[in-house]
C-alpha positions in Angstrom: 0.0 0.0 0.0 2.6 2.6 0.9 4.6 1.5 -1.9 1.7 2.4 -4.2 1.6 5.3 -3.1 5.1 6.4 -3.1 4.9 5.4 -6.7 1.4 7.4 -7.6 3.3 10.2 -5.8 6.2 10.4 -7.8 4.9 9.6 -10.9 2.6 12.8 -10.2 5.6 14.8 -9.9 7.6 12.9 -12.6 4.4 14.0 -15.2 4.1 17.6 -13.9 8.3 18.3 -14.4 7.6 16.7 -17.9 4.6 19.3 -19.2 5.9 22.0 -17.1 10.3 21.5 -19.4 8.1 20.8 -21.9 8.3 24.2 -24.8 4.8 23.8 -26.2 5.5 27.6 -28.1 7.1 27.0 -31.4 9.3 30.2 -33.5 10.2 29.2 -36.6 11.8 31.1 -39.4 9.9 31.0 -42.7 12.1 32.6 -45.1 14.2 35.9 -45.0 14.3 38.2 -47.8 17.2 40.5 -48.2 17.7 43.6 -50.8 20.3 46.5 -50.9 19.5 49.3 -52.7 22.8 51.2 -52.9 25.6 48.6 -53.4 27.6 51.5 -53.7 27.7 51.8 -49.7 25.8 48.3 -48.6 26.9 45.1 -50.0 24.7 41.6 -48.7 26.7 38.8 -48.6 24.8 36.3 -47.5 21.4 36.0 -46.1 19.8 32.7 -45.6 18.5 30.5 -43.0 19.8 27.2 -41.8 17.5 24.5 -40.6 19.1 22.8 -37.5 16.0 20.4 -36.3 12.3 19.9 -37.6 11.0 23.0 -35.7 14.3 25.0 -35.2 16.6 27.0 -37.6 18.8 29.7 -37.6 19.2 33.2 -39.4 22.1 34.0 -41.0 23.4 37.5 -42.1 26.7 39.2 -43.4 26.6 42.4 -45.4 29.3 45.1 -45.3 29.3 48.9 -45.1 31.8 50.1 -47.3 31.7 53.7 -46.0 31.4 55.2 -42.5 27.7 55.5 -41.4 27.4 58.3 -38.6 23.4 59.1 -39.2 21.5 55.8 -39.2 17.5 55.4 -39.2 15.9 51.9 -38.7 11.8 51.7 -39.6 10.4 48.9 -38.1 7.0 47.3 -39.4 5.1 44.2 -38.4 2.8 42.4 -40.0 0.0 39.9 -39.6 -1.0 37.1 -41.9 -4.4 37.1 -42.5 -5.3 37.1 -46.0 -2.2 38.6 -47.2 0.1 40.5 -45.1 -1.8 42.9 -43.3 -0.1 45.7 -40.9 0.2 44.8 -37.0 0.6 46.6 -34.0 4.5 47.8 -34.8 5.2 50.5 -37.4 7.9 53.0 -35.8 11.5 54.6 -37.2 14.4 55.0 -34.5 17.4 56.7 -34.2 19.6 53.6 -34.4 22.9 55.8 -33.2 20.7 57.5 -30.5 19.5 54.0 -29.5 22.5 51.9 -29.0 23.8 54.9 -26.5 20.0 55.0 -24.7 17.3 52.9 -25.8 14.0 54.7 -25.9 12.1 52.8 -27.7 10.4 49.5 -25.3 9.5 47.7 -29.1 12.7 48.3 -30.3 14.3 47.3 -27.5 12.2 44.1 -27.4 13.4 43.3 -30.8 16.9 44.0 -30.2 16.9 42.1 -27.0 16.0 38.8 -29.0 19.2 39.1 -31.2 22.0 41.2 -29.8 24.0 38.0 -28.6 24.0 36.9 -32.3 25.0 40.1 -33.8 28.0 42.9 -34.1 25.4 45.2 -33.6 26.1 46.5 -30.8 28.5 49.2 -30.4 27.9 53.2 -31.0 28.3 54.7 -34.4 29.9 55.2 -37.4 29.0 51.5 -38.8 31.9 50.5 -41.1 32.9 46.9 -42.2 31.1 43.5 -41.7 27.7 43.5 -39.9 27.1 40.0 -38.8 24.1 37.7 -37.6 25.5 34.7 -37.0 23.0 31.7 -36.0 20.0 33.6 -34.6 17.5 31.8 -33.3 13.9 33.0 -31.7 13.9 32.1 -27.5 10.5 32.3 -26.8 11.5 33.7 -23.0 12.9 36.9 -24.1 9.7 37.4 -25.8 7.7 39.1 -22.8 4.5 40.1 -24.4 1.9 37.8 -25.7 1.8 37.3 -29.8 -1.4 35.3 -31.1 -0.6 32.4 -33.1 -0.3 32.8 -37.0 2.2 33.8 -39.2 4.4 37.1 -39.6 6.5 39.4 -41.5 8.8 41.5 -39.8 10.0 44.1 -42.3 13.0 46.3 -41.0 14.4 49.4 -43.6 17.9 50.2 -42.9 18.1 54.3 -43.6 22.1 55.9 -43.6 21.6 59.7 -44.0 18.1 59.6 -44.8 18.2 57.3 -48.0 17.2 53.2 -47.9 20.1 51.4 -48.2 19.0 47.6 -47.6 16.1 46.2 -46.6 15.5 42.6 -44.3 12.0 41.2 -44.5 12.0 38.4 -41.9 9.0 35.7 -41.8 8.2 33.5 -39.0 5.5 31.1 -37.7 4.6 31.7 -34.1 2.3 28.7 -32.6 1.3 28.2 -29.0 
């Protein structure tokens, strides 16, 4: 009898540290679209994604800035799948010098948050040589608002000195 119950006992734990490790949320990258529009001053190298397991794979970018960028503009835009593309909750432009030194923007900052440790990013300005994301992957804990499930498109426009220069459309599945 006691035995029994010892067992039902830890069993009951045994199943509740399973589903509680268990990652039920699932980011996957869907494809990544890269364009420069001034090769002049932005060249892309490469920009592709790597599948590493069924439901995991990593982003990949190298492009370099072949002159000094002291005045640098990022517009953010996201977008919701739902019979085409259709804009969602995020359309903002920041200061990307200003926000390295003091980050003012908490949706920025989110976004940033998720890939800094993958990136050469992160320093002040002037940009200048290889800009690297090296085997990003999405970490559904640094996420710390809720997203609905469904598909997205987050489309980031890389301004130097007012003017596009390259543009990164990323697509990704979120599913609870």
């Amino acid at each position: 009898m006691r035995i029994t119950r010892i067992t039902v006992v830890f069993l009951f734990y045994w199943i509740c540290y399973d589903l509680s490790c268990n990652e039920a949320v699932i980011f996957k990258f869907s494809n990544l679209v890269c364009k420069s529009f001034n090769e002049s001053w932005f060249l892309i190298h490469q920009c592709r994604i790597k599948a590493i397991k069924r439901n995991v794979n990593t982003l990949n970018f190298n492009g370099t800035v072949l002159y000094p960028a002291y005045d640098i503009f990022v517009h953010f835009q996201m977008f919701k799948k739902a019979n085409g593309y259709k804009p969602w909750l995020l359309n903002v432009t920041v200061d990307g010098c200003r926000f390295i030194k003091k980050p003012n923007s908490p949706a920025v900052l989110l976004i940033f948050n998720l890939f800094k440790d993958f990136s050469n990013f992160n320093h002040s300005c002037p940009y200048m040589g290889p800009q690297l994301v090296k085997g990003f992957y999405l970490r559904h804990e640094l996420l710390k608002l809720p997203l609905p499930s469904g598909e997205y498109l987050l489309a980031i426009t890389w301004l130097f000195d007012r003017r596009p220069q390259f543009k990164t459309d990323v697509y990704f599945v979120f599913t609870e």
